[in-house]
C-alpha positions as CSV (number, residue, x, y, z in Angstrom):
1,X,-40.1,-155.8,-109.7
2,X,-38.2,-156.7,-106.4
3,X,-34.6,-155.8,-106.0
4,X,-31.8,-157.1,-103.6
5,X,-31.5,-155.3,-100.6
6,X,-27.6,-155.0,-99.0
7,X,-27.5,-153.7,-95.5
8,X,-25.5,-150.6,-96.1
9,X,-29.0,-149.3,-97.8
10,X,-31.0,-150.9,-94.7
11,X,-28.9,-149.2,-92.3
12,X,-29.3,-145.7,-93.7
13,X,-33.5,-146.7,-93.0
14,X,-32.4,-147.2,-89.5
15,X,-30.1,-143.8,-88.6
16,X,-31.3,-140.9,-89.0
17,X,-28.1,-138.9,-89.7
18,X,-27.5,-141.3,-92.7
19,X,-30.7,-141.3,-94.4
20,X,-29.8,-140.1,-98.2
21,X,-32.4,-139.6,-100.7
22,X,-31.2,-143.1,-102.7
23,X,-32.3,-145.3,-99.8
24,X,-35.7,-143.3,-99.5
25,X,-36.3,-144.4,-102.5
26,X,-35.1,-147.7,-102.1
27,X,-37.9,-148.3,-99.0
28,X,-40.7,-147.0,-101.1
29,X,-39.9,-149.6,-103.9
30,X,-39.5,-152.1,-100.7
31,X,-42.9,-151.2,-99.6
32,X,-44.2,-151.5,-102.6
33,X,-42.9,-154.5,-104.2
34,X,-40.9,-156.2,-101.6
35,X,-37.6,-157.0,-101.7
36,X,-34.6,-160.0,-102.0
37,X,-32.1,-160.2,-99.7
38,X,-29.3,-162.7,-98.8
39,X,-29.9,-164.6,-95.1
40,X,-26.2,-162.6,-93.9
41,X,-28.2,-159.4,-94.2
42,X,-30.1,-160.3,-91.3
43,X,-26.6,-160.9,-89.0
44,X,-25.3,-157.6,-91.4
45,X,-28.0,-155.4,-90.2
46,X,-28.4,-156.4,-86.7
47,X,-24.7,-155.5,-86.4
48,X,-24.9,-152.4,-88.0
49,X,-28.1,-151.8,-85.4
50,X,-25.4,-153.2,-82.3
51,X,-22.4,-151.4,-83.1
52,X,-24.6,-148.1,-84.1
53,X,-26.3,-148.7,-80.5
54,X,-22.8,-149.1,-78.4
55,X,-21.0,-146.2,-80.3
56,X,-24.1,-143.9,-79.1
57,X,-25.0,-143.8,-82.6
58,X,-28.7,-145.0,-82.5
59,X,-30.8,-145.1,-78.7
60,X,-32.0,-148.5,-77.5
61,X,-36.0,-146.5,-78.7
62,X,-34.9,-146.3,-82.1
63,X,-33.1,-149.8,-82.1
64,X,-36.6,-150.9,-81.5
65,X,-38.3,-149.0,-84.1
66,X,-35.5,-149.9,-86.6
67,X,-36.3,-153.5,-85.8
68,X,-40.0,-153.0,-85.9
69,X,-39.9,-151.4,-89.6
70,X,-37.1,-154.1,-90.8
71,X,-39.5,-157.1,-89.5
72,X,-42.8,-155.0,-91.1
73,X,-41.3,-155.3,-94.9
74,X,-41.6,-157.7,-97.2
75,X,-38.5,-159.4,-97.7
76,X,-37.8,-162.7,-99.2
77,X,-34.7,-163.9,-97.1
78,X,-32.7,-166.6,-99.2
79,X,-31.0,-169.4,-97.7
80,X,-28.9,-171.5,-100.0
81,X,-27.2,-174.6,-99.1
82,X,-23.3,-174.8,-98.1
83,X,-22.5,-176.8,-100.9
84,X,-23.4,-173.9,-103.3
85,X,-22.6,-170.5,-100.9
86,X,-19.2,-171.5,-100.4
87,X,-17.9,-172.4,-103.7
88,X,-20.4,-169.3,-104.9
89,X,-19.3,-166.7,-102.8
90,X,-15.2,-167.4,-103.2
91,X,-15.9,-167.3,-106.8
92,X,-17.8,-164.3,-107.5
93,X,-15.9,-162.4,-104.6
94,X,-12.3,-163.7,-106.9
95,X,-13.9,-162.6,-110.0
96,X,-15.0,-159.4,-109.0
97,X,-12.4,-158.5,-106.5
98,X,-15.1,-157.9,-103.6
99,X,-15.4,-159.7,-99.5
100,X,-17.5,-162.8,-99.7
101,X,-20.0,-160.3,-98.0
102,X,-20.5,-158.2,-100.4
103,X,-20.3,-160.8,-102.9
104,X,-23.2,-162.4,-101.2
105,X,-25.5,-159.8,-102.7
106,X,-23.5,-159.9,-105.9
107,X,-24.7,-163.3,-106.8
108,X,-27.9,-162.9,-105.6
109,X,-28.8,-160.0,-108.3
110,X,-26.9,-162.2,-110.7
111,X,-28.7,-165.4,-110.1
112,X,-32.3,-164.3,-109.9
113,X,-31.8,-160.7,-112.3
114,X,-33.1,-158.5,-110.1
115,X,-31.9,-154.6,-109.4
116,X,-29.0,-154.5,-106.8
117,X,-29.5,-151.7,-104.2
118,X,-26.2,-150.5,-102.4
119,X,-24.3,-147.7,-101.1
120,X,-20.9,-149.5,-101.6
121,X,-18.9,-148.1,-104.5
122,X,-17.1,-151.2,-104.8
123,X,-19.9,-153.0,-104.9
124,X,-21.6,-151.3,-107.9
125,X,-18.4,-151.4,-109.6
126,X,-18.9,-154.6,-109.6
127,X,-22.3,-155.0,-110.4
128,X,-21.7,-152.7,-113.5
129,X,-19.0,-155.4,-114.8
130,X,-21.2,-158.3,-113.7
131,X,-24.0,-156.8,-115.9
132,X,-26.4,-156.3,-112.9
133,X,-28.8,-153.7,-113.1
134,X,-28.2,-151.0,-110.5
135,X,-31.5,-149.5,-108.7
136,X,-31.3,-146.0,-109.4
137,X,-34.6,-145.1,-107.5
138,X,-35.6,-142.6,-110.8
């Protein structure tokens, strides 16, 4: 079953100081079965992957092989149209007291039922009240 994706997961793939055991877990399933993301976690990881590089976080080598792995997965990047993002995201980010970011991957998970993997406590709050099933990576 493919899951949605949110950058703060991606990211851990990308640095090796914050690689956890959860998003280890999370890439395997994404190898295996691909993965759903929203198109802003394309502009959310390649800022993580520019702010990580100007901080002396990441090296401009592993900047490349970060990218290399991202563009080697499976993902299925969703584009909606303005009309339904923008009423969308201000609704699910009131209802569930989260940015329009984060509420981005909210209502994906909620839209298509898949498994919502984050790092963002706030955000699996609100997954938990939104009924979304959480990847757990068990």
């Amino acid at each position: 079953m493919t899951i949605v994706v949110d950058a703060s997961v991606a990211l851990d793939w990308c640095f090796r100081s914050e690689q956890s055991r959860y998003a280890n877990k999370v890439l395997d399933h994404v190898l295996e079965e691909g993965a759903t993301v929203p198109a802003l976690w394309l502009t959310e990881v390649s800022n993580g992957l520019l702010t990580g590089r100007r901080r002396g976080r990441i090296t401009a080598a592993e900047v490349a092989q970060a990218l290399s792995m991202l563009l080697s997965l499976r993902l299925e990047v969703v584009s909606d149209p303005p009309d339904t993002v923008l009423p969308g995201l201000v609704e699910v980010g009131e209802r569930f007291g989260l940015t329009a970011y984060d509420a981005a991957y909210l209502a994906l998970a909620m839209r298509e039922g898949h498994p919502l993997a984050t790092n963002d406590d706030a955000l699996r709050a609100a997954g938990r009240k939104a009924g979304v099933l959480l990847f757990k990576g068990s």
